[in-house]
N, C-alpha and C positions, 0 to 999 in steps of 0.2 A: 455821024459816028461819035464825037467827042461827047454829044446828047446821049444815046446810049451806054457808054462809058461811065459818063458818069450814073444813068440810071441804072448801071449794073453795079456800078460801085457803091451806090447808094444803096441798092439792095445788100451787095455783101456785106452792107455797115453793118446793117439792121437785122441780118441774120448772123452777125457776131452777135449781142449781147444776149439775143437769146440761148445761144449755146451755154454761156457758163448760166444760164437760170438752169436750165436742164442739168448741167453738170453738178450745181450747188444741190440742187434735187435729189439728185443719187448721191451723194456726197452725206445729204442731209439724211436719204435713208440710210446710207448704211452705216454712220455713224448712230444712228436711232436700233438698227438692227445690231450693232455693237455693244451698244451699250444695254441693249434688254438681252444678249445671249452674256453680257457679264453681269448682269444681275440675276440671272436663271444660276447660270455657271455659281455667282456668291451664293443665291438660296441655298442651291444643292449642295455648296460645298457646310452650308451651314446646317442644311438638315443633315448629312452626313458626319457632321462632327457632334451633332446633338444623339445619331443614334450609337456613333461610337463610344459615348459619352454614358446613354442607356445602358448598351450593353459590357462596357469596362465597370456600370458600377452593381449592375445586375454578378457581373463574372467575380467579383470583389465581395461584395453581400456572400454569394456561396461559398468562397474561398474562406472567408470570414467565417461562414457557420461551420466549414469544415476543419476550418482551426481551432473553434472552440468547440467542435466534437471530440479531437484529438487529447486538446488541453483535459477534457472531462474525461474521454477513457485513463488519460496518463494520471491523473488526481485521485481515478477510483481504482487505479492499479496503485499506487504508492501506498493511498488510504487501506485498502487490500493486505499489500503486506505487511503495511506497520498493527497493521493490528494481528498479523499470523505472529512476527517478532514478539512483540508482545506477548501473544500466549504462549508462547514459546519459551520467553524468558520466566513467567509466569510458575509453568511447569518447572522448569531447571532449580527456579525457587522453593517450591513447594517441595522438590526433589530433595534441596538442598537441605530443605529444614527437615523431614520425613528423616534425612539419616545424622542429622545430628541429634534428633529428637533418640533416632534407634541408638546412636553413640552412645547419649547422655544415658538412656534405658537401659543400654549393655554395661554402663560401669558402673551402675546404681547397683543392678544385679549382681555385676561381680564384685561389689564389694560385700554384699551380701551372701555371697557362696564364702565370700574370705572371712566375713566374719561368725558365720554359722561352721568352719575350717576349724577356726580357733576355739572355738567353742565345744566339738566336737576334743580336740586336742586334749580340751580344759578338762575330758568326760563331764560336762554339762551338757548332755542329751536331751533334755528337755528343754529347755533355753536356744538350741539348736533347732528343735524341733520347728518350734515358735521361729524362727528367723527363715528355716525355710518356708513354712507356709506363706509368709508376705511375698516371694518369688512370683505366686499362683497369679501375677498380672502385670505379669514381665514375661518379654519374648526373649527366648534365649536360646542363646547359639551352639549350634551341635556339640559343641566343646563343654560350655557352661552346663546342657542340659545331662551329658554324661556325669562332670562333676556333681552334680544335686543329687545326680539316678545313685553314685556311689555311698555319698553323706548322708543319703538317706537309708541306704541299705546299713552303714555301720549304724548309724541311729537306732534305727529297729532291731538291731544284732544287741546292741548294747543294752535297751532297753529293755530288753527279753530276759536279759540275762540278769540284769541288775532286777527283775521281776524274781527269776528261779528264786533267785541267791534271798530275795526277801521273802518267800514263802520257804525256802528252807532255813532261813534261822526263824522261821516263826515255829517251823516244827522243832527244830533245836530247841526250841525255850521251853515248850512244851511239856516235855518230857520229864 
């Protein structure tokens, strides 16, 4: 028996060390199987930040052309209005000067009714006459043009008359 004993002892020696070889084994693979599911796991985490990376600059790129679609509608709307202002202000000018020009045109003329007034006053009817025909290229205001309708009616009255009165002293002399 002590024979025995020892040959079973002896075996159970010998089948310890092979256990931790088998144990190192699996040990070995699944650190092997570890370490390739974290290097799958790093790929994927690294193709997955390369496509988030695609698509954040893909999303960016559009963002971008749609900010500088916005920028260009808003530059050809301002561009837009400043040039409606512009014609705008344009007109108001032309307005501006159209009635100063009429201003300037109404006192020209009316100093011309005033002084063909005077003239008439003076009975220089013919000299009056003359003052108002330069009127003929002046625009004048319903007021002015009644005034000229009148000076020219005493005009004509007078001149008629200053007409008789020299055909009848010609006939006076006559005689």
């Amino acid at each position: 028996m002590p024979a025995a004993a020892l040959l079973l002892a002896g075996c159970g020696k010998q089948e310890e060390p092979a256990a931790p070889s088998a144990q190192n084994q699996k040990s070995s693979d699944t650190a092997a199987s570890l370490q390739k599911a974290a290097s799958d796991m790093k790929d994927k985490a690294q193709q997955t930040a390369q496509d988030v990376a695609q698509k954040a600059g893909a999303e960016a790129d559009k963002l971008k052309a749609q900010a500088q679609l916005q920028v260009q509608e808003a530059k050809d709307l301002v561009v837009s209005e400043a040039d409606k202002l512009k014609a705008k202000a344009q007109e108001q000018l032309q307005a501006a000067k159209d009635q100063t020009a009429a201003g300037s045109d109404q006192l020209k003329a009316q100093s011309l009714i005033d002084q063909a007034s005077k003239l008439v006053a003076e009975t220089k009817y013919a000299d009056a006459a003359n003052v108002l025909k330069q009127l003929a290229s002046y625009k004048l205001t319903p007021d002015q043009q009644k005034t000229v309708d009148n000076l020219t009616v005493k005009i004509k009255t007078a001149l008629v008359g200053d007409a008789a009165k020299s055909v009848g002293n010609l006939l006076d002399g006559k005689k």
